[in-house]
N, C-alpha and C positions, 0 to 999 in steps of 0.2 A: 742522286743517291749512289754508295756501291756497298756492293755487299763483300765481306770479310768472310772469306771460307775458313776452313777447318784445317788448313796445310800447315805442313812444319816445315821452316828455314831457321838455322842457329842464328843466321842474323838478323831476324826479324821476330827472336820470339824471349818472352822472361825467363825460359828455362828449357833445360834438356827437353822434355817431350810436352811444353804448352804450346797450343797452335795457336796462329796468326790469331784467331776470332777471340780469343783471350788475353790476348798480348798489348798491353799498351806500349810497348817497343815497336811493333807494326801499325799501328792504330797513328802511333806519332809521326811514323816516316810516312804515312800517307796523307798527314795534313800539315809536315814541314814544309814552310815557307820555300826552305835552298832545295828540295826535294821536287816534291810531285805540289806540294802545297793545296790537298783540297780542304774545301772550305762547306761544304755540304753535309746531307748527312750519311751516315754510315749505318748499315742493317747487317745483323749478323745471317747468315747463312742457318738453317735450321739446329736448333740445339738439341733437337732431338735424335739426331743421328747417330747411329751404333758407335762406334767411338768416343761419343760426347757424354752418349748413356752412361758407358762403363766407364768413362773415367772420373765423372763427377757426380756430382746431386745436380737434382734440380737448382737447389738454391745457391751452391757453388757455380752453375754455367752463369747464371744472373746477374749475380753479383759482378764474379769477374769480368763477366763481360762488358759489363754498364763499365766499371770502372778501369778499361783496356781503353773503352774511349766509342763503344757502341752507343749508339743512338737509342736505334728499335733493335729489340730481342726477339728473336720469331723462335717459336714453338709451336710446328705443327699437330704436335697430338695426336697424333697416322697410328703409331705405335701402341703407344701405354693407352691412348683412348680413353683417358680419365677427365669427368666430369668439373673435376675438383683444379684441375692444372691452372686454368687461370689466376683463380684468387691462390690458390699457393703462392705462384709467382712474386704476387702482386704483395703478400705476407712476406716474402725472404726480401724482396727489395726495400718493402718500407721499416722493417726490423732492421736489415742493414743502412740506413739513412740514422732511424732514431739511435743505432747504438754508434755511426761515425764509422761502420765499415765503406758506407758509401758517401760523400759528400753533397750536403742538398747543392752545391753550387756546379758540382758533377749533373744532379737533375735539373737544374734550371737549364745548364747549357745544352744539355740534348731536348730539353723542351724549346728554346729558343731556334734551336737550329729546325724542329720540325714545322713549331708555327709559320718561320717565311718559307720554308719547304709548300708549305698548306697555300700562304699570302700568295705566291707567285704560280702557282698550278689554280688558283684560284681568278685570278687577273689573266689566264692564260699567257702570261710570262716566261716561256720555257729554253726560251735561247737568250732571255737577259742577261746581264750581267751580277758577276759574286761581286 
């Protein structure tokens, strides 16, 4: 796994002030082939952090996130401490699927990448091969 922080580089991000953990410009350069080429999965860094608050909704870090090229979305709930945050989540991503903001082949491929994430940590597999 790695995790995508919150940082901003112009060459690594879709816009003036989107951070890396948003960006599927960064997301891509960390699993190009001629690059760094990883092939695992990618967790974002917490979405709930002061910066991330204010700059977006909940269902906007989600979305964009998923479709930057995030795997897992972690939302600690430290903060807001709301009850409710899970299934929200879980509302703005499958709303964005049925309406085509997200692509279900965008959730298959981070489903696929977690289950052999799951297969190989399971078979105690951890210095295998990608």
């Amino acid at each position: 796994m790695v995790m995508v922080g919150h940082l901003y580089h112009p060459r690594f991000s879709d816009g003036e002030t989107v951070p890396t953990s948003l960006s599927a410009r960064a997301i891509s350069a960390l699993r190009a082939k001629g690059y760094i080429g990883f092939r695992g999965v990618v967790v974002s860094d917490d979405m709930e952090m002061g910066a991330m608050r204010k700059a977006y909704t909940v269902p906007e870090r989600a979305v964009m996130a998923i479709n930057a090229g995030t795997d897992i979305i972690v939302f600690s709930n430290v903060i807001s401490k709301d009850a409710g945050l899970g299934p929200k989540i879980h509302a703005a991503i499958l709303d964005a699927v049925r309406d085509g903001r997200i692509s279900r082949a965008r959730i298959e491929e981070a489903y696929g990448r977690i289950i052999l994430l799951k297969r190989r940590l399971m078979q105690h597999d951890l210095p295998g091969k990608w």
